[in-house]
C-alpha positions, 0 to 999 in steps of 0.5 A, a space after each residue: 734261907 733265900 733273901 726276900 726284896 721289897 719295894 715300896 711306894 711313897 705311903 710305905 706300902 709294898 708294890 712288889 715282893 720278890 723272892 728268889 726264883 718264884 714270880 713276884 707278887 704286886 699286892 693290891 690296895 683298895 681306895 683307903 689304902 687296904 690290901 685286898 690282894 695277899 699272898 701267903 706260902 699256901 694260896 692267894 686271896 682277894 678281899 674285895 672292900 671288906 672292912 671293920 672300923 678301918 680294918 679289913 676283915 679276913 
C-alpha cells in the first residue's frame, strides 16, 4: 500500500495530495469554500458552483 501525504491550509482544507510517483493533485474551492475540483482512482471532475442547501451536488 503507498502512503498518501497531504497538506492543508488554515481552513483544513487540502491544498495538495501526493501520492507516490503519480502527479500531485491541488483541488479546487469555490468562493464558499466547496470543492469543485475532485479527483478520484478512475477520472477527474470540475463542479463549476452547483450547490444544494450548502451542499454541492455531484
Amino acid at each position: 500500500m503507498e502512503e498518501l501525504a497531504y497538506t492543508a491550509n488554515e481552513l483544513n482544507q487540502y491544498t495538495r495530495i501526493e501520492e507516490g510517483r503519480e502527479t500531485p493533485f491541488a483541488p479546487h474551492y469555490d468562493s464558499n469554500g466547496n470543492q469543485t475540483l475532485i479527483k478520484t482512482a478512475t477520472y477527474t471532475m470540475c463542479q463549476p458552483g452547483r450547490q444544494y442547501g450548502g451542499r454541492m451536488l455531484l
